[in-house]
C-alpha positions in Angstrom: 16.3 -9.2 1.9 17.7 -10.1 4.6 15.3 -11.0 8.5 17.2 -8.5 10.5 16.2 -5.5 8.4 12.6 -6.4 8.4 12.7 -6.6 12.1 14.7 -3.0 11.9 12.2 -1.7 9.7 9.2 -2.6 12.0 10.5 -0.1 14.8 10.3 2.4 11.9 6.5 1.7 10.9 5.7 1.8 14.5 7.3 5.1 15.6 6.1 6.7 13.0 2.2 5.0 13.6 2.9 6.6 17.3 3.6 9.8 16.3 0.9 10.1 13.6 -1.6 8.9 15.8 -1.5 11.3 18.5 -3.4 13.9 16.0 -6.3 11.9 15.3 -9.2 13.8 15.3 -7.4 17.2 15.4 -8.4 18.2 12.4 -4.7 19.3 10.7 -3.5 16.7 8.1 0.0 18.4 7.7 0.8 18.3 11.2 0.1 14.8 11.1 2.2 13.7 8.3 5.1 15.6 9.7 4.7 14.2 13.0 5.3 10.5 11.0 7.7 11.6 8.4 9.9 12.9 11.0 9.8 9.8 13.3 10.2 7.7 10.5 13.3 9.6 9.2 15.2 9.0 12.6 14.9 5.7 12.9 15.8 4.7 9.6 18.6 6.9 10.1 20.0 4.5 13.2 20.0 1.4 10.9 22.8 -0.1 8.9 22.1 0.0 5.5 22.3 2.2 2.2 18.8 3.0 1.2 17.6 5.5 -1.2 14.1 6.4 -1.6 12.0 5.5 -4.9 8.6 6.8 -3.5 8.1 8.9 -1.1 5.5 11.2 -0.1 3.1 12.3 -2.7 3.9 15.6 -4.4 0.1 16.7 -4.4 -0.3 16.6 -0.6 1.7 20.1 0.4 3.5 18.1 3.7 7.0 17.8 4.4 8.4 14.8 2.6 10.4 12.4 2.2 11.8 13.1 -1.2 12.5 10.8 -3.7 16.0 10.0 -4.0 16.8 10.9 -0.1 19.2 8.7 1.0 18.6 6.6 4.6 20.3 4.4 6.9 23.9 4.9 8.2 25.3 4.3 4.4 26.8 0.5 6.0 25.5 -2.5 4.3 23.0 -3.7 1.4 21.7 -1.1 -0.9 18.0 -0.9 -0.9 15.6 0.8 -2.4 13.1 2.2 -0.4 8.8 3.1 -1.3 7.1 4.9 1.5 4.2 6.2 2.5 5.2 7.5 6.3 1.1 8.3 6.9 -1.2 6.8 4.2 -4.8 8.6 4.9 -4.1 12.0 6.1 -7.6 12.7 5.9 -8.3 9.5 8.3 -6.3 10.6 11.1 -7.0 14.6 10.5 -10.8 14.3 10.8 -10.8 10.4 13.2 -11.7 8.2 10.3 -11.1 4.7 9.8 -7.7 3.0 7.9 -4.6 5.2 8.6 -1.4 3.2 8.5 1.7 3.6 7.9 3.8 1.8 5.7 6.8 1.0 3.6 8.1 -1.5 0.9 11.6 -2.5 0.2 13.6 -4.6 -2.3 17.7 -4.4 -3.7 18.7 -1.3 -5.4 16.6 -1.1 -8.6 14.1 -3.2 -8.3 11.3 -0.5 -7.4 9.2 0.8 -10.0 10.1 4.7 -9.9 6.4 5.3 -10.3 5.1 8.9 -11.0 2.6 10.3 -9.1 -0.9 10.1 -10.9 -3.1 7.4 -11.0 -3.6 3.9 -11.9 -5.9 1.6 -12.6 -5.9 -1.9 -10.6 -7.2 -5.0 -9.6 -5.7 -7.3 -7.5 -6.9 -10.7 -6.2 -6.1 -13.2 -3.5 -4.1 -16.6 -4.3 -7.0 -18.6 -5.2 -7.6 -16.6 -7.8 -4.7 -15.5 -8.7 -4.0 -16.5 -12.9 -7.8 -16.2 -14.1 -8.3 -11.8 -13.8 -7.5 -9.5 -16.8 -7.8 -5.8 -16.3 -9.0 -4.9 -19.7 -12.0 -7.1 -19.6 -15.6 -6.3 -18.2 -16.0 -6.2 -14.7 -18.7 -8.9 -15.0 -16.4 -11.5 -16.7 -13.6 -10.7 -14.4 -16.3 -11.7 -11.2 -17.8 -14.5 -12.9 -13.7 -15.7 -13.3 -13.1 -14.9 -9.3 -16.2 -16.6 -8.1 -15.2 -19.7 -10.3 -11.7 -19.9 -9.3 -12.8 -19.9 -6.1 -15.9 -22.1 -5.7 -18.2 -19.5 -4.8 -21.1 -17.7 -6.5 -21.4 -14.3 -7.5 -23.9 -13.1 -5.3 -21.3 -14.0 -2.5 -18.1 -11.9 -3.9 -17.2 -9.3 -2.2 -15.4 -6.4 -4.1 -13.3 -3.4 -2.4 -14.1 0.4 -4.2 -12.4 3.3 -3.1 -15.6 5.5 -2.3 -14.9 8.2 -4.8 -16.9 9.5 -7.7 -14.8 8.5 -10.0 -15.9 5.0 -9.7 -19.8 5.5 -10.1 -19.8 3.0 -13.4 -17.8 0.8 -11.7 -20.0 0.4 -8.1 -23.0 -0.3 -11.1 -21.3 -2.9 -13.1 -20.5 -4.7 -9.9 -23.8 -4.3 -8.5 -25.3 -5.1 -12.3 -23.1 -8.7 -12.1 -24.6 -9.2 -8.0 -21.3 -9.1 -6.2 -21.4 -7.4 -2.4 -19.5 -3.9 -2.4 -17.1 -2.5 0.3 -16.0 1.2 0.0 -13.6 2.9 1.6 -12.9 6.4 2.0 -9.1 6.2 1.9 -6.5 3.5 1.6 -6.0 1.4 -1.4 -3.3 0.0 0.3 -4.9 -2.0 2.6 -7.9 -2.5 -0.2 -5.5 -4.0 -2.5 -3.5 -6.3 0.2 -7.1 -7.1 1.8 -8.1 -9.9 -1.2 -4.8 -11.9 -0.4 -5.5 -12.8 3.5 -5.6 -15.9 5.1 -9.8 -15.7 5.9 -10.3 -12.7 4.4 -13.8 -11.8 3.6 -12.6 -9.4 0.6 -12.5 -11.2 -2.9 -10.7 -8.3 -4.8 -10.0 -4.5 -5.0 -10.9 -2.7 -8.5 -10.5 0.8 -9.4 -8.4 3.5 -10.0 -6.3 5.0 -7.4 -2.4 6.3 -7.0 0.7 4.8 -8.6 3.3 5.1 -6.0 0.7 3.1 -3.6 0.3 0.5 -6.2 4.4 -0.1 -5.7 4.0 -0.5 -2.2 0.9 -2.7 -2.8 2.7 -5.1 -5.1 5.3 -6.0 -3.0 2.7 -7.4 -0.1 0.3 -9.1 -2.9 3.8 -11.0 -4.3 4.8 -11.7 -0.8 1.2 -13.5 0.0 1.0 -15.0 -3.5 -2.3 -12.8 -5.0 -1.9 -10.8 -8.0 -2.1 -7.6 -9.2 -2.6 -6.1 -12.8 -2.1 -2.3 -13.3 -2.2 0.7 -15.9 -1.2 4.1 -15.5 -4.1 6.7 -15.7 -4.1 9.9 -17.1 -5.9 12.7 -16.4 -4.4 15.3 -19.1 -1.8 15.4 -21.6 0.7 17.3 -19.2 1.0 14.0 -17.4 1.8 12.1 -20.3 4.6 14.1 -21.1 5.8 14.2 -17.5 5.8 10.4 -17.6 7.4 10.3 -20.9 10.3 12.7 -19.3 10.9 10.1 -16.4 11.3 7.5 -19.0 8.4 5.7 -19.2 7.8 5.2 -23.1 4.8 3.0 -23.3 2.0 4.5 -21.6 -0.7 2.1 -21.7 1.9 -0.7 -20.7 -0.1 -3.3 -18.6 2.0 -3.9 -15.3 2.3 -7.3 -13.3 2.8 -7.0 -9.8 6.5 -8.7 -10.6 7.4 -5.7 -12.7 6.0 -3.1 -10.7 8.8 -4.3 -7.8 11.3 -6.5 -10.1 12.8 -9.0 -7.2 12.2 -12.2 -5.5 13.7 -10.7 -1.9 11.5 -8.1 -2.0 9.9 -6.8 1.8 6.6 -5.4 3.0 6.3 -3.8 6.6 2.8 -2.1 8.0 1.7 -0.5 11.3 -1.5 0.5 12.0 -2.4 4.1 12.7 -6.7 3.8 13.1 -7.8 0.4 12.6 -8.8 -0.4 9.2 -9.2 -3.9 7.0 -5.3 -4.7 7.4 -4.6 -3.9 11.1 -5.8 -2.2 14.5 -4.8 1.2 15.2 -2.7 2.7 17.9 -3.7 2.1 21.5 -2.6 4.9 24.5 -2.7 3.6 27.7 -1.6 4.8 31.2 2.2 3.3 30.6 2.3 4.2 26.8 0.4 2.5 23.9 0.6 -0.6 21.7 1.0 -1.2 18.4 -0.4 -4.0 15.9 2.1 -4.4 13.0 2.8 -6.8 9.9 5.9 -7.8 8.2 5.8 -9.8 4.8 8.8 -11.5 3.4 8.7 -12.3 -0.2 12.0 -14.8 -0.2 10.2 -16.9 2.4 6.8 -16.4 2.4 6.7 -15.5 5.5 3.8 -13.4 7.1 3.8 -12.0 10.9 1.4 -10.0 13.0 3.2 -8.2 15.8 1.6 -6.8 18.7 4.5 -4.7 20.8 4.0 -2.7 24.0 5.8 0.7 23.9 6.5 2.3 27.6 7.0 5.6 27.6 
């Protein structure tokens, strides 16, 4: 993928971060997201290129979209797909919570996972571990494997849990093995990309949480050099078949990071919305506000942290 773009698509991140971060605290999700999917529509609209979204906005959250297969850019130049997530954390900026960002992943035409919208199981690790995890053993082993891989001890793990009932048995394996916990009420973005970097204090993310954020997850943990093992997770039999109607045969097909977003060029873009474990939220000021962003490139390995000034 070619620099230019990921610069381009930085000004999209951003105006859509601005936009959604002006309702924080006003208590009206919606409003939020439409304030971000709106800014983020017109700018990709003023770049040169012939993108197509993969994942957009998640059909469960009842806010205007950006709708799979909506096509972006002024139609001049590569074909990319496009995963999106224009506000991840609706609830976070609605109600003045932490980790709001928004986001976006892209690659060449086809190399996105066109992942359905239900859950998934993951776990996802930093470089140095990276090669010794297995999502279908027991939490324990998986830690002892972590804490080995990286010369530490157990006790001194610590292990990133969306905060969600769901992962009750899962908070008391980890405690039961002695590894520290993190939870977070929203985000599994930045909990999966957390493990993978440079000085982070997070070890690894575990636990179920959505598909199309896994996509957009994968792309930054093959960018940094982590990995990530996933599963698709049902919660009834009328998701099965709706999988099995997009095409998905295997159900209980373990995914690699590699072919959730199948490409080598692939590109990861983030701005922050409310500060969270990635990246510092939105800042208004007296001449405008500034913005903390970070763009990953897969092909080179290349990881930037962007602070820009916006004067309005």
């Amino acid at each position: 993928m070619d620099r230019n773009i990921a610069l381009e698509f930085i000004r999209v991140t951003e105006a859509a971060a601005i936009a959604a971060a002006r309702w924080t605290g006003k208590g009206d999700k919606n409003a939020a997201d439409n304030a971000a999917v709106e800014a983020m529509r017109s700018r990709f609209n003023n770049i040169d290129f012939d993108g197509k979204v993969v994942i957009g906005e998640g059909e469960m959250d009842e806010a205007p979209m950006l709708f799979i297969g909506e096509k972006l850019g002024t139609g001049k130049g590569p074909k990319i797909d496009i995963a999106v997530d224009p506000l991840e954390c609706t609830n976070s900026v609605a109600y003045g919570k932490p980790n709001a960002i928004s986001v976006l992943a892209a690659g060449p035409a086809g190399s996105l996972l066109h992942a359905p919208d239900i859950y998934m199981d993951k776990i996802a690790v930093g470089s140095e571990a990276a090669g010794v995890i297995d999502i279908d053993a027991p939490v324990e082993k998986n830690l002892h494997a972590i804490a080995k891989a990286k010369g530490m001890e157990i006790k001194d793990l610590m292990v990133i849990v969306l905060d969600r009932e769901r992962h009750s048995q899962l908070i008391a394996d980890i405690r039961k093995a002695g590894a520290r916990i993190t939870l977070l009420p929203d985000g599994d973005i930045s909990g999966a990309i957390a493990p993978c970097m440079p000085d982070s204090d997070i070890d690894a993310l575990m636990g179920v949480g959505n598909a199309p954020e896994g996509v957009i997850s994968a792309a930054a943990i093959k960018c940094l050099g982590g990995e990530m093992q996933a599963r698709l997770h049902f919660i009834n039999d009328a998701e099965k078949t709706r999988v099995k109607k997009m095409g998905i045969a295997d159900l209980s097909k373990r995914y690699s990071a590699q072919e959730l977003v199948n490409t080598n060029s692939s590109l990861f873009v983030a701005t922050g919305i409310i500060t969270g474990p990635l990246l510092k939220g939105v800042e208004f000021t007296s001449w405008g506000a500034k913005t903390y962003s970070i763009v990953m490139r897969e092909k080179t390995k290349t990881l930037r942290f962007i602070e820009a000034r916006h004067k309005f």
